[in-house]
ROBA-62466 format. One record per residue (C-alpha): residue in three letters; x, y, z. Coordinates in steps of 0.25 Angstrom, whole numbers, plus 2048, in hexadecimal, padded with zeros to 3 digits. Layout:
REM residues N
ALAXYZ;...
//
This chain:
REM residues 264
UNK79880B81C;UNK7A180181F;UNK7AB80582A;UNK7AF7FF83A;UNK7B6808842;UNK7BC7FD84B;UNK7BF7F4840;UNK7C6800838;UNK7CD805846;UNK7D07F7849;UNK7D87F783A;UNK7E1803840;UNK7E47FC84D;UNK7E97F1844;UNK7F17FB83C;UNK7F7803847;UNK7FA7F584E;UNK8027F1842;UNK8077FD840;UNK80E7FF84F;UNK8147F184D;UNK81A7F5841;UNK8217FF847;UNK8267F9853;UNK82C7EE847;UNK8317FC841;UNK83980084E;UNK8417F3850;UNK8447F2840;UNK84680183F;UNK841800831;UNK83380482B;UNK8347FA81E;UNK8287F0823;UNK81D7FD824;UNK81B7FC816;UNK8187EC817;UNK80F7F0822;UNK8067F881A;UNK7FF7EE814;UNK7FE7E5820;UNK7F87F0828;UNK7EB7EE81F;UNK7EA7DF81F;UNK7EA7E082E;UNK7E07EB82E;UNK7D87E2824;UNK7D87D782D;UNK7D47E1838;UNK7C87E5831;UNK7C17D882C;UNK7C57D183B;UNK7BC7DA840;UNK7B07DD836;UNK7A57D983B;UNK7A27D082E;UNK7AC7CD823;UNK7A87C9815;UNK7AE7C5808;UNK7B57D3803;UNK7BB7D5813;UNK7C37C680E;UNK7C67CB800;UNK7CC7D8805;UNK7D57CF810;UNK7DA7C8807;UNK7DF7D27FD;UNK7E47DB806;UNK7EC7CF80D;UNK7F37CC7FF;UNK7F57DA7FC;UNK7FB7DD80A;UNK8037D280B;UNK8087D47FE;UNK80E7E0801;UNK8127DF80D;UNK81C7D3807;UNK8207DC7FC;UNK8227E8805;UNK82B7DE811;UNK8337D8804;UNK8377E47FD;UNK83D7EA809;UNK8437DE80F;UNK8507DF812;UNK8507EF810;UNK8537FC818;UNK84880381C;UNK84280980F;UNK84681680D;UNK83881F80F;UNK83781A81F;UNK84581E820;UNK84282B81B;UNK83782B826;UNK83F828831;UNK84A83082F;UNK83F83D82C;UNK83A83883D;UNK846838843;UNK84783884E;UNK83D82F855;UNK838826848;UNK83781B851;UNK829821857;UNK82782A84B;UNK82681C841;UNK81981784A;UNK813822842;UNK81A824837;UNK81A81A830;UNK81180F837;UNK80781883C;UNK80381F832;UNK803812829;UNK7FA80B833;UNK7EF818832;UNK7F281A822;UNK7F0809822;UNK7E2809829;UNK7DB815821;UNK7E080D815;UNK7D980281B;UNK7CB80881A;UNK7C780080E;UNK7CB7F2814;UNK7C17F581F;UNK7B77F9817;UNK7B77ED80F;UNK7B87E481A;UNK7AD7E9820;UNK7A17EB817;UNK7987E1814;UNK7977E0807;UNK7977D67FD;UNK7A27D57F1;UNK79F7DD7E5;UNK7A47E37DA;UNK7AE7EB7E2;UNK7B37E17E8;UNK7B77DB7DB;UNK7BC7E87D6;UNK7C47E97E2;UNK7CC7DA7E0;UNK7CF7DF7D1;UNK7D47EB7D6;UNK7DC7E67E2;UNK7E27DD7D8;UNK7E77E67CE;UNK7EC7EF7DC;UNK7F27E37E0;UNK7F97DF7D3;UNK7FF7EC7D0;UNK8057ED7DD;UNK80B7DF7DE;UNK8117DD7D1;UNK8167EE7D3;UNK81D7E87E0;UNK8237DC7D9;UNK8267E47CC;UNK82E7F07D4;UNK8357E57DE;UNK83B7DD7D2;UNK83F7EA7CD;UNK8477EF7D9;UNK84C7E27DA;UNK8567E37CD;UNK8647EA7D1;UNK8637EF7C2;UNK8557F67C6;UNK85B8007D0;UNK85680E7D0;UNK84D8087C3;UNK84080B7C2;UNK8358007BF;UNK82D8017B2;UNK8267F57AE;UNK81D7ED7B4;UNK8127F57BC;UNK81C7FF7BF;UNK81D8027B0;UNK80C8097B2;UNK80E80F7BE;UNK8198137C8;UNK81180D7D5;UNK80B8007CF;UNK80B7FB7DE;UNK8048077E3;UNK7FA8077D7;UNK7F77F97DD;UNK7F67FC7EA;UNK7ED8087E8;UNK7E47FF7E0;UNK7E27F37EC;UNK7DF8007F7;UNK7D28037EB;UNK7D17F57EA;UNK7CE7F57FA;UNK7C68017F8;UNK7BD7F87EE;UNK7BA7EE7F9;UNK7B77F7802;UNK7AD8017F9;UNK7A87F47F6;UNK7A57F0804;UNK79E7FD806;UNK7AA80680C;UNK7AC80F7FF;UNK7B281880C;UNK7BE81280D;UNK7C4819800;UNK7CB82180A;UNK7D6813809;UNK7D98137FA;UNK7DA8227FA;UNK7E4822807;UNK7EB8177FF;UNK7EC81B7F2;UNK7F182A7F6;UNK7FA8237FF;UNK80181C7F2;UNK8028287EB;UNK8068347F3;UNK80C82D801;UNK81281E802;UNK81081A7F3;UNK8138227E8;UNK81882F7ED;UNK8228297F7;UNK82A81E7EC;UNK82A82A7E2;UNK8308347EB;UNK83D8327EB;UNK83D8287DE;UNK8438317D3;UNK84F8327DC;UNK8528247DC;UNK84C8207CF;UNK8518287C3;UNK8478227BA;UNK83B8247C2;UNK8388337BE;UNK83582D7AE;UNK82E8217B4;UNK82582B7BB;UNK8238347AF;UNK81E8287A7;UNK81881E7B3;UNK80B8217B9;UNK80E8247C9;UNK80181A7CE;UNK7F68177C6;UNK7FC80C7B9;UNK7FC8147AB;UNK80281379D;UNK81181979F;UNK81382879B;UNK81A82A78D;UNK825835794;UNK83583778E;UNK83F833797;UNK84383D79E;UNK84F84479C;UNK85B8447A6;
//
């Protein structure tokens, strides 16, 4: 069994650290926005944590680094850009407005805090990968071809969905080509795949435990920040949407669905 108690408490320290500076930075800009390009730093930061304190690091410890640093700081550019320049988006004015009054303290915990805690669950699978011992097998090749394709489909979904909204003659259009023409959430279809692809390293190093991670995450996508919350409200401002649902898989990439048009 693969597991450190102190390495693993030391991650939460990290994240809960992050976490309080972030808010702080929330207080003075009175805007949310950056939480979500903090998401993916909170786990190269718990990453680092882990493998500066393992007692021994080898190969797969490096491997994993590296791709969670690309994949993290990948992200977190994309996320910063996007909303450049922007109000606070509109899901964290909703939540401040549901906890007045007092957000101010309220926001330590919701969202920071609860992101921090969610984040270092999640994280179960970087530890157990950077802490067993063992060599690079098969699963560690299995878990590069899958973090690839994880890593494919969310990036190019990124770029494909931000060129889109980026044409004036695009407003309240709905992508269908591309990625997005297989499934609705090419992006988190990727990012589904790297969390399993972590999950790989880590059964591999011996911690088939740490499941608990891409389970957390993976429901996560589908039924709390990923899926569920875009396609709440989307019908509303997207006309087209209802048919691009009846046709488009919600998640997993699939031939599209032979349906009529629906009738207004």
């Amino acid at each position: 069994m693969v597991f450190d108690l102190h390495v693993y408490a030391n991650g939460l320290v990290v994240a809960l650290s992050i976490g309080v500076f972030a808010w702080l930075a929330s207080l003075v800009r009175r805007d949310l926005g950056f939480v979500d390009a903090l998401w993916p730093l909170l786990f190269l930061a718990m990453t680092s944590s882990y493998i500066a304190l393992a007692s021994a690091v080898n190969e797969r410890a490096y491997l994993l680094l590296f791709m969670v640093t690309v994949w993290a700081v990948r992200l977190a550019l994309f996320v910063t850009l996007r909303g450049w320049g922007h109000a606070e988006d509109r899901h964290y004015q909703a939540l401040r407005a549901d906890n007045e009054p007092g957000f101010w303290l309220k926001s330590l915990y919701l969202p920071f805090g609860q992101q921090a805690i969610a984040a270092w669950v999640i994280s179960l699978p970087l530890l157990g990968a950077t802490l067993g011992g063992n060599l690079l097998g098969p699963l560690d090749f299995a878990a590069v071809a899958l973090w690839l394709l994880g890593f494919g489909f969310e990036a190019v979904g990124d770029q494909q969905l931000a060129r889109f909204r980026a044409d004036p003659a695009n407003s309240g259009g709905v992508l269908e080509t591309g990625l997005w023409h297989y499934t609705r959430h090419p992006n988190y279809f990727g990012e589904a795949c790297i969390w399993w692809a972590y999950y790989l390293f880590a059964a591999a190093a011996g911690a088939w435990w740490t499941v608990v991670g891409p389970i957390l995450m993976t429901f996560m996508l589908l039924r709390i920040s990923g899926v569920a919350l875009v396609e709440r409200d989307i019908e509303s401002r997207r006309p087209g949407y209802r048919n691009y649902m009846r046709q488009t898989n919600a998640f997993i990439p699939g031939p599209r669905r032979a349906v009529p048009a629906e009738i207004a």
